[in-house]
N, C-alpha and C positions, 0 to 999 in steps of 0.2 A: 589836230596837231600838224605839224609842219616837220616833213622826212627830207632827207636827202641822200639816195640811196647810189652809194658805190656802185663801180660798172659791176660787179663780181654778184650782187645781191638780184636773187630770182624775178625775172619779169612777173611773174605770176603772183608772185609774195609784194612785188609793189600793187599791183592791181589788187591783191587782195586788203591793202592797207587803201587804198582809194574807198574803195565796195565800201570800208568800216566808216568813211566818212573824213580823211586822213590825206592834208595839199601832200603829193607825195614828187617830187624832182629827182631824176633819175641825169648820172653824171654820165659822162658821154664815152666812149672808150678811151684811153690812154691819159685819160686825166692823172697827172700829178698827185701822191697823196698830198702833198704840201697845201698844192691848192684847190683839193675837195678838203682841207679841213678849213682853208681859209673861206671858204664859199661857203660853208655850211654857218660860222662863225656870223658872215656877212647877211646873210640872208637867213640868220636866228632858224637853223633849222636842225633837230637831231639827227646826226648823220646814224647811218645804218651801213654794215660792212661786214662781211667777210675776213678783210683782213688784218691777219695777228700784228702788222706793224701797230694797229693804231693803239695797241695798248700800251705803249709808250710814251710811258707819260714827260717824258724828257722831250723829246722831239714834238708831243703834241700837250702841253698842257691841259691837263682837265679845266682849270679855273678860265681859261678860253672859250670853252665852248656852249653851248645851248642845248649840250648832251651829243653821247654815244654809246651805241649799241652794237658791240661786236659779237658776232652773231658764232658760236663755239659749237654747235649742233651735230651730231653725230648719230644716223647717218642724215645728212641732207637736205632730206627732201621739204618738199616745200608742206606734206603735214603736219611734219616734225617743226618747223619753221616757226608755222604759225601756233601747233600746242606751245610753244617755247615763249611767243610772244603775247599770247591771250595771260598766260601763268603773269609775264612781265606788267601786261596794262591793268592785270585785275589790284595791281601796288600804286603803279603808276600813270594817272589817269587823265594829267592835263599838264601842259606845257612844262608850268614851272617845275613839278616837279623832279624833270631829266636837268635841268639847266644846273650846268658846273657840275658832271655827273659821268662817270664813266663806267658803262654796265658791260660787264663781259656775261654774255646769254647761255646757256647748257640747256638739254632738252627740258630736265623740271625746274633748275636750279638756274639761281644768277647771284654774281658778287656786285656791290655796287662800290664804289671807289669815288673820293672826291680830292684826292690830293695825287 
């Protein structure tokens, strides 16, 4: 699958999304959310983020995107990251299935949203 990962999203948790096999794009500091949601759009890739703006689905359409994953995790770390994200890929396991998809992540748990 194809990530695009927020500056705020663990170096280590993208390299550990490479390891699994996974094109992973990591956005550069001070990027726009505007246009990491437009770039992820552009370049069909499911963004991955940290932050709580993107769940607005007013300002970011779901039916825009190729999927998102706001990552709700408490606390942090990048153990936690990845248990959080194994639970997510053991559902969702190939592209289509994130596309026009908005997942807000918790440590066991995830809502998935499409409107």
């Amino acid at each position: 699958m194809k990530f695009l990962a927020d500056e705020n999203v663990k170096r280590r948790l993208c390299q550990w999304l490479k390891v699994r096999g996974h094109n992973v794009l990591t956005a550069g500091k001070g990027v726009k959310n505007g246009h990491l949601f437009s770039t992820a759009a552009k370049e069909r890739s499911v963004l991955v983020t940290n932050d709580a703006d993107f769940l607005n689905t007013a300002l970011y359409p779901v039916h825009k995107t190729p999927g998102r994953i706001v990552l709700r995790i408490f606390p942090p770390t990048l153990e936690n990251q990845k248990a959080g994200l194994e639970t997510l890929f053991s559902q969702f396991n190939d592209p289509e299935s994130f596309d026009g998809r908005l997942i807000e992540l918790w440590n066991t748990d995830f809502e998935v949203r499409t409107k």
